[in-house]
C-alpha positions in Angstrom: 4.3 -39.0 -8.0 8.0 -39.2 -7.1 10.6 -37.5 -9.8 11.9 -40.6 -10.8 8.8 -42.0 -11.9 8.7 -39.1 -15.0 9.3 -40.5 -18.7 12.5 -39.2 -20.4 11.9 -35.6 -21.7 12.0 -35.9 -25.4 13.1 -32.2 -26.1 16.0 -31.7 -23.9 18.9 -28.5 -24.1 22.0 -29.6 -23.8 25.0 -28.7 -22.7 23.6 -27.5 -19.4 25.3 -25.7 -16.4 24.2 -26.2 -13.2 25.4 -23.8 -10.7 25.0 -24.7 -6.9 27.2 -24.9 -4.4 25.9 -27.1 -1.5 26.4 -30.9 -2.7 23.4 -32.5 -1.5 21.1 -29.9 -3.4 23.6 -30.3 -6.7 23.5 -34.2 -6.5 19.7 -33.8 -6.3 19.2 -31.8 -9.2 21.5 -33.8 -11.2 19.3 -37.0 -10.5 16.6 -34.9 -11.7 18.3 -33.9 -15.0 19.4 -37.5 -15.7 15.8 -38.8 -15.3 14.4 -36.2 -17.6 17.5 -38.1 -19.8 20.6 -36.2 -20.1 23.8 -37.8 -20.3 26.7 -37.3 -17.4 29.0 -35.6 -20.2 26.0 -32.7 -21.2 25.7 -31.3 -17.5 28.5 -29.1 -16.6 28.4 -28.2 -12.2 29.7 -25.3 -10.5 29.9 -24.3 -7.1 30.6 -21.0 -7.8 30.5 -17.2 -10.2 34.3 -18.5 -10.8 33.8 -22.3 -11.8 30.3 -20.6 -13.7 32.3 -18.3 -15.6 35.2 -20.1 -16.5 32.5 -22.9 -18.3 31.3 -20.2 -19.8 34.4 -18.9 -21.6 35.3 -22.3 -22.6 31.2 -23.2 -24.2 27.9 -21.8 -24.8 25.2 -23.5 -22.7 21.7 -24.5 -23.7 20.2 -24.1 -20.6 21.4 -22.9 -17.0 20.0 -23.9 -13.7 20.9 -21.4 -10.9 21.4 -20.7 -7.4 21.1 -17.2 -6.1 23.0 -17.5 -3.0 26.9 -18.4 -3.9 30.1 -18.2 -2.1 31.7 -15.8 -4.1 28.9 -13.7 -4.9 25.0 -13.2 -6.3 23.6 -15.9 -8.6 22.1 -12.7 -10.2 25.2 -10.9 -11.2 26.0 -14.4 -13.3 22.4 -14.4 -14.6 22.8 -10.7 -16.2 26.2 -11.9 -17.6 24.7 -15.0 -19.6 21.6 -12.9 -20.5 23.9 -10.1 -21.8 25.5 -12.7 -24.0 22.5 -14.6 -25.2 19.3 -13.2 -24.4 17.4 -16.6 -25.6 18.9 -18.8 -23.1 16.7 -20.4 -20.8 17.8 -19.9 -17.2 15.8 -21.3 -14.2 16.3 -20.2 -10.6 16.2 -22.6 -8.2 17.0 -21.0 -4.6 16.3 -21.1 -1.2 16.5 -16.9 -1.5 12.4 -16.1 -1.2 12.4 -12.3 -0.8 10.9 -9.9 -2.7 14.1 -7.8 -3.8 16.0 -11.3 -4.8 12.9 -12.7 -6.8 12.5 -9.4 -8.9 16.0 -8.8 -9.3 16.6 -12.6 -10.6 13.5 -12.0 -13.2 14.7 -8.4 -13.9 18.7 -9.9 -14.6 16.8 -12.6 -17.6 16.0 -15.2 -15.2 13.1 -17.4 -17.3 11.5 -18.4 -14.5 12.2 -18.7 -10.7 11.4 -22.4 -8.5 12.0 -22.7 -4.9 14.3 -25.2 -3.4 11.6 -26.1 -0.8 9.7 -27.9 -3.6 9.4 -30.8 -3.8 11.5 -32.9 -6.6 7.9 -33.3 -8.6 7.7 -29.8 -8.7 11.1 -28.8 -9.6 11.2 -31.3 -12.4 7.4 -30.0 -13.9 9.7 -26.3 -13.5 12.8 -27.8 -15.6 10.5 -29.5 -18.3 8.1 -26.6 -18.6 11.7 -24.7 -19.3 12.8 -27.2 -22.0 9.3 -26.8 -23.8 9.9 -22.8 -23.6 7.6 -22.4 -20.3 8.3 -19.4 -17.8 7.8 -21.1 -14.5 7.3 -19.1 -11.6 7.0 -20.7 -8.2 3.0 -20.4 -7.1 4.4 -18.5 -3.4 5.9 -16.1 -5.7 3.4 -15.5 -8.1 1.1 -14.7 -5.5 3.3 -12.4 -4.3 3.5 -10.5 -7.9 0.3 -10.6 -7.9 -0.4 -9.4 -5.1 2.4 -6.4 -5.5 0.7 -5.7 -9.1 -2.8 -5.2 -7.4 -1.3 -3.0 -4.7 0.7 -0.4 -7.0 -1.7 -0.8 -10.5 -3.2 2.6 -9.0 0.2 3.9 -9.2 1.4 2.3 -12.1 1.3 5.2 -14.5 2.7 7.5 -12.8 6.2 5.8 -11.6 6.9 4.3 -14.9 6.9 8.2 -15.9 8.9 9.1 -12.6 11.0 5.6 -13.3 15.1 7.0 -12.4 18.3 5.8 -13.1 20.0 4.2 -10.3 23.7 6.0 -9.5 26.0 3.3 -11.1 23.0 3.8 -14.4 23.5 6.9 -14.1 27.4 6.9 -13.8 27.3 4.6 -16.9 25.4 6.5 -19.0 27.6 10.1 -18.4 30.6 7.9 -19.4 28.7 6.7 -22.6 28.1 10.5 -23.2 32.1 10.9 -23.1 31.8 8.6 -25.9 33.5 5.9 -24.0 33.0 1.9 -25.6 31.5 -0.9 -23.3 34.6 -2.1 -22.2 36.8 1.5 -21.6 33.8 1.9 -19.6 34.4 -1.8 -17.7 37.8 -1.3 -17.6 37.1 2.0 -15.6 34.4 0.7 -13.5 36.4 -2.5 -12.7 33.2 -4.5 -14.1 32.8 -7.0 -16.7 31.6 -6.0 -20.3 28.5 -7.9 -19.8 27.4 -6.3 -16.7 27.9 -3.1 -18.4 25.6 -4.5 -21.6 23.1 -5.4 -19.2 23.1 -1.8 -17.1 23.1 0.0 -20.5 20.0 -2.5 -21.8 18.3 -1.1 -18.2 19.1 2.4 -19.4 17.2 1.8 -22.6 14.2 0.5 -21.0 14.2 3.2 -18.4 14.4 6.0 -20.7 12.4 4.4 -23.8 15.6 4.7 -26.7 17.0 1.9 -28.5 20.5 3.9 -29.3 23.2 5.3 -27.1 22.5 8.4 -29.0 19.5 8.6 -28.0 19.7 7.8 -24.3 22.2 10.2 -23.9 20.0 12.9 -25.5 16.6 11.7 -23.5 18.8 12.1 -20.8 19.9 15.3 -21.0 16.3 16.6 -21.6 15.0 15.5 -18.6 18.2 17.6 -16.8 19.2 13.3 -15.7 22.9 14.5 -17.7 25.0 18.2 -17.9 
């Protein structure tokens, strides 16, 4: 069955931003998303983390489609950002970028679910509409792959989510929470944005199973991770 035979999705998000920077792939997608029925005037394109960002700080989104690979930078820096802001917006990956470390990170950052651009269009627009209907689609290569990665560390599993550290900038992050520092003294002195911050302090909570920064800073210190 070829994409453009697919009846008009009757739930769609809108506005959406599509990020992608090669034309051919953007033009392709953009056929998709006006078979599934959106308008010219609800899909927003950028070809880079600038043009991304710059939509975003003019409108909220409904959904985000995004590349990893950009000219100016990782698609997964921009996904953290948008997740930081709204943690219930839908964001699909679709990349070319099929390595373990990219695929995990993109999940990891709030990526909803993650479609190679390989596919094809059939199986990118069953990714987009499973999305729309609140779906988590995960390319079939890479969920054999999680799979696969689950079965081979489940022995282990225990034991590193007890040894689980903080990376150096989580680390560096956290002491300048503990200096009673505000997300964005501490972005200002990082030279980050306040949402990457938000995001590397959410990682910290997970990490060190708090909910406050009162109490990650205190977890912290216990297990001899802070002064």
């Amino acid at each position: 069955m070829a994409a453009d035979t697919f009846p008009p999705e009757s739930s769609l998000l809108a506005p959406v931003l599509l990020v992608e920077d090669e034309p051919l792939i953007q033009r392709r997608l953009d056929s998709m998303l006006r078979q599934l029925g959106y308008q010219r005037d609800a899909i927003a394109f950028a070809a880079s983390l600038k043009q991304a960002r710059a939509h975003l700080a003019n409108q909220p989104f409904a959904l985000a489609l995004v590349d990893i690979g950009l000219p100016d930078g990782s698609g997964i820096d921009l996904i953290a950002e948008m997740h930081a802001a709204d943690a219930a917006l839908p964001i699909l990956v679709i990349s070319a970028w099929s390595t373990e470390d990219a695929i995990l990170a993109a999940l990891r950052a709030g990526a909803t679910g993650y479609v190679l651009k390989e596919r094809d269009d059939m199986e990118v627009v069953l990714s987009i509409r499973s999305v729309l209907r609140g779906g988590a689609p995960i390319d079939p290569f890479i969920a054999r792959r999680i799979i696969d990665e689950f079965h081979l560390g489940s022995s282990q599993q225990a034991q590193t989510q007890q040894c689980e550290t903080l990376s150096p900038r989580e680390g560096e992050i956290l002491g300048l929470v503990a200096q009673g520092m505000a997300n964005r003294e501490i972005a200002e002195q990082l030279h980050l944005s306040r949402y990457t911050v938000e995001c590397h302090i959410k990682h910290i909570y997970r990490k060190l199973a708090v909910s406050s920064r009162t109490k990650a800073v205190h977890e912290a210190r216990s297990r001899g991770l802070l002064d």
